[in-house]
ROMI-785027 format. One line per field, with one value per residue (C-alpha): x, y, z; residue in three letters. Coordinates in Angstrom, 2 decimals. Example, Ala and Ser with C-alpha at 12.3 -4.5 7.8 and 13.67 -1.06 7.14 Angstrom:
2
X: (12.30;13.67)
Y: (-4.50;-1.06)
Z: (7.80;7.14)
zavo: (ALA;SER)
END
This chain:
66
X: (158.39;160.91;159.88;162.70;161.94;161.06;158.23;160.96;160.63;161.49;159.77;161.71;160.26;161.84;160.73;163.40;165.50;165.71;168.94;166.72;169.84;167.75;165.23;162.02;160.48;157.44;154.97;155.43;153.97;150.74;148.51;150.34;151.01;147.29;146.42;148.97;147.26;143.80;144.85;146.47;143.14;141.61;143.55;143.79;142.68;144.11;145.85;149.62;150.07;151.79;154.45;156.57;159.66;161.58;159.59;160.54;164.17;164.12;162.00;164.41;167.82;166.64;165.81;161.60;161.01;163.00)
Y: (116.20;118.04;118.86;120.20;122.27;119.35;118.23;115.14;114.76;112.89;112.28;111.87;111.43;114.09;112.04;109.74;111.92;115.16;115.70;114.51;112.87;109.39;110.05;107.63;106.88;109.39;106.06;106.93;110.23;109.56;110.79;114.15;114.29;113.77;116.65;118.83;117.81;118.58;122.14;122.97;122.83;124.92;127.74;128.07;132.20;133.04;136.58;137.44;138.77;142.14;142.44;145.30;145.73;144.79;142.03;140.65;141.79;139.16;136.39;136.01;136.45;133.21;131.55;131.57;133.93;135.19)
Z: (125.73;123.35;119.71;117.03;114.10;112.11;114.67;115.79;119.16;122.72;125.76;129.53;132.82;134.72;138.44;137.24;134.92;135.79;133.92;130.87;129.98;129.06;126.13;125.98;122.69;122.29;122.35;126.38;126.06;123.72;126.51;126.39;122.85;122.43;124.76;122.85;120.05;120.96;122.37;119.39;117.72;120.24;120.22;116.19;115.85;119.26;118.45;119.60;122.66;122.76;125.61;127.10;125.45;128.23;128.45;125.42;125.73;128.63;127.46;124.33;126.08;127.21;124.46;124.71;122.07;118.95)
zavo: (UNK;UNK;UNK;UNK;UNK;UNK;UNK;UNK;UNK;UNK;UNK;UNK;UNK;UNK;UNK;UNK;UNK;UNK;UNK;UNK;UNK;UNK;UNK;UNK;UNK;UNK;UNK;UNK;UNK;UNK;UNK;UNK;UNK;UNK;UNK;UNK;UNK;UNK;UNK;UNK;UNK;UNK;UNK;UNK;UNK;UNK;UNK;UNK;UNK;UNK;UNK;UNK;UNK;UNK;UNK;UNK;UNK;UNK;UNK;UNK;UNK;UNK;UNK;UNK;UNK;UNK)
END
């Protein structure tokens, strides 16, 4: 499942699709979404992690972190 910024997303099914060049409508991914969903509640309070600069360095010259 892929979100953008504006919480749009799509689902794939990387068995058949690795490539994820085929998007499925998001209705194929409601078991997912919900766990996302119910973790996201969970983990409301969690505080930041602090990582090694280098760390971080490498994390976003791949695009995980800004």
């Amino acid at each position: 499942m892929v979100f953008d910024e504006r919480g749009r997303g799509s689902t794939y099914d990387l068995r058949t699709d690795p490539g994820e060049d085929d998007p499925r409508p998001l209705s194929e991914g409601s078991a997912l979404i919900q766990a996302y969903r119910e973790w996201q509640q969970t983990s409301v309070g969690l505080q930041p992690v602090h990582l090694p600069v280098a760390t971080r360095q490498s994390l976003a010259g791949i695009g995980y972190i800004q």
